[in-house]
C-alpha angles and dihedrals in degrees: 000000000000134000114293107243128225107291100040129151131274102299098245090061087061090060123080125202097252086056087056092052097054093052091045092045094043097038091056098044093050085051085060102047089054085050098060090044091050097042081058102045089050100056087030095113097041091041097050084044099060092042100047081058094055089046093065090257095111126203112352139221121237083250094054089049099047091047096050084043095062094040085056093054091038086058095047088048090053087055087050092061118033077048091057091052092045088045107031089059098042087051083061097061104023099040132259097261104067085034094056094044096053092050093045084064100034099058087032092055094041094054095047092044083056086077081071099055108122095184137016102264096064089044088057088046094054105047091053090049082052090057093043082073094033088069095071106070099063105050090046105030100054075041098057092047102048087051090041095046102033085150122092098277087068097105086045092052098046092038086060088044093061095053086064084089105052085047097060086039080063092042083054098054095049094051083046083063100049102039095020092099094056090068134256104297100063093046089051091047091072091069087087092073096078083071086079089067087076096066085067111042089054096056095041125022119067127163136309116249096233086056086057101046087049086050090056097044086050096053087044097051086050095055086050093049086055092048090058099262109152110257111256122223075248087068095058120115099274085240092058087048093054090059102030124074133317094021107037084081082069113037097063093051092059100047090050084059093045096052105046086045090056093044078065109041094036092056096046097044094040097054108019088089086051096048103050093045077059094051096042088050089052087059088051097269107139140168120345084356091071093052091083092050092048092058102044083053105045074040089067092041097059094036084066094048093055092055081043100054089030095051101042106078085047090046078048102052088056108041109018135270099263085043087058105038081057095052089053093040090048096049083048093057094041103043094040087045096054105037105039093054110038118019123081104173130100101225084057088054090053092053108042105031083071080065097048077051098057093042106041105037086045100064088063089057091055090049087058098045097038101046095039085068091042093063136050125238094252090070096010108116091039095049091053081042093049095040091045094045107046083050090047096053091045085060102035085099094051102094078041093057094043101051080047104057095030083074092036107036106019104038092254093313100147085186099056089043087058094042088059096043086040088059093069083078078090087080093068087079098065090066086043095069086046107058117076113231121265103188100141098007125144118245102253122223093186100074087195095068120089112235122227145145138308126330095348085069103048078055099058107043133015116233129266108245 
């Protein structure tokens, strides 16, 4: 469908019920998901402590904990991403549908199957198994709404999508204060709820048409090629594509955004927990005491970051795609800038984490809406996996890194050690200046068209329906 001109009708007529269904389907898988990575961050450093004792270590230093810690989240990050680039290719010649089902139960069992880790090790395997299937939601799921919402309200859709995220990161938050105290298995053992997703994604989502229609070009392309026919740059493996010409002016921009918008997000989701169970410590607040003032806080963070991912594809619609990732960029460095450093109180942390929220979380949503009309649907879902991914694995090390040189270079400030990883969010400029914008751009269903602005673009590609 194209995009709706001036004069159309209410919005809601626009939108048909499957629409609704994916959003609701995506939206909600990608919610779970951010509840089983959150589960995990919050019971991270107890976790890792118990486990480092089983393991022969005895009983470890806060620097032992924090840097195991951050290896276990560095190892599930590495799954994430080496599963987004397996799934995520596979989504684009078999379909989204199987793909996205298959991911929902591998990262919800393998949560859940954590809770039986006896030593460290096992513990480390399991969660990258558990990103293995985490990798999944993003790539398909910003891919199934750009070619289920390919109207005007796309950016809106897949904006609201990736707030789903930052939801199940509060939901997360909310179940951690009420089970948190029972330990961290039990806590770890609700990320098998997100299972139950499956039950409805089979019943009620099916591909989109633009999928089918790349599936049939595909088997016909192949019985030409039998017949004799000369191989064509749209035969190539979609990977080759990806880094070969036309695309490739496209793909490493985008992975330089992705990856200075993760270095960011991975580091303030991964240690704020850490950090105000520090600052609370410092005001007298200790053991299963502090786990009430952990969650409000992680609570305001991701409440940000849900006005953040939501907001962003309307903020987008009105002022551009590159305006937009700037004034998100922009709230990230300050707010991060200003709280991490310098203020040790609680109350601070209330008010401005809510900010860090809004600025950080929002840049991901950008990179959904803005690479799913970059690419075509032919390579779609690999190329938000690759970008993602490459930027993800960049930054694996990041919460590593961080736990490292907060003992070696700040004295043992953990907040001082993610401020400064936080920072390489910077380089996201760099792919900024790259990208052309897209801001009332078609879909394109022809993934060797470059996208730009305005008439110039209806004349060089028809729309995906």
């Amino acid at each position: 469908m194209a995009e709706t001109p001036t004069g159309a009708p209410a919005w809601h007529q626009e939108i048909t019920r499957y629409q609704w269904i994916v959003l609701f389907a995506t939206t909600t898988g990608w919610a779970l998901d951010g509840f089983d990575s959150n589960l995990f961050t919050l019971v991270a450093g107890p976790a890792t402590a118990d486990l480092l004792v089983n393991s022969g270590i005895g009983d470890p230093t806060p620097a032992q904990t924090s840097f195991y810690s951050g290896l276990a989240v560095t190892v599930f990050l590495v799954g994430w991403a080496l599963g987004a680039v397996f799934f995520g290719t596979l989504a684009d010649y078999i379909g989204r549908v199987r793909v996205l089902i298959v991911g929902v139960l591998t990262y919800s069992v393998f949560t859940a199957l954590a809770t039986l880790a006896a030593v460290y090790w096992q513990f480390a395997a399991l969660r990258f198994l558990a990103g293995i299937g985490s990798g999944v939601e993003l790539p398909i799921g910003a891919a199934l709404v750009a070619e289920a919402w390919n109207n005007r309200h796309r950016a809106k859709a897949t904006g609201i999508m990736m707030s789903g995220l930052a939801l199940g990161f509060f939901l997360a938050s909310v179940v951690y204060n009420f089970i948190g105290g029972f330990g961290w298995r039990p806590t770890l053992a609700a990320g098998l709820v997100p299972a139950l997703l499956v039950l409805f994604i089979r019943r009620y989502v099916h591909e989109p048409e633009s999928m089918i229609e790349v599936r049939a070009e595909r088997a016909r392309r192949k019985r030409e090629r039998q017949a004799g026919a000369a191989k064509k740059a749209s035969d190539r493996f979609v990977l080759v594509r990806l880094f070969t010409r036309p695309l490739l002016r496209r793909t490493l921009p985008c992975t330089i955004i992705a990856a200075g918008a993760l270095f960011a997000f991975w580091n303030v989701t991964a240690w704020t927990p850490q950090i105000v169970r520090t600052v609370v410590t410092g005001e007298g607040v200790t053991g299963p005491a502090a786990i009430g003032y952990v969650s409000q806080a992680t609570a305001m963070l991701n409440l940000g970051g849900v006005l953040g991912y939501a907001s962003w594809g309307f903020i987008a619609d009105k002022i551009g795609r590159r305006r937009t990732y700037l004034m998100s960029l922009a709230l990230a460095v300050l707010s991060v800038g200003l709280l991490y450093p310098f203020v040790y109180t609680y109350a601070m942390y209330l008010w401005l984490l809510p900010v860090v929220g809004f600025g950080v979380f929002g840049m991901l949503s950008g990179n959904s809406i803005y690479f799913a009309e970059l690419f075509g649907p032919g390579v779609r879902a690999s190329a938000i996996a690759v970008t993602n991914s490459i930027g993800r694995l960049l930054t694996a090390g990041g919460p590593l890194v961080t736990g490292v040189i907060a003992t070696q270079w700040f004295g043992g400030s953990l907040s001082l050690a993610a401020t400064a990883v936080s920072a390489l969010i910077l380089v996201s400029l760099i792919g900024l200046a790259l990208v052309p914008e897209t801001h009332g751009a078609f879909l394109f269903a022809d993934e060797n068209a470059i996208v730009s602005d305005g008439a110039a673009t209806k004349a060089r590609s028809r729309p995906a329906t």
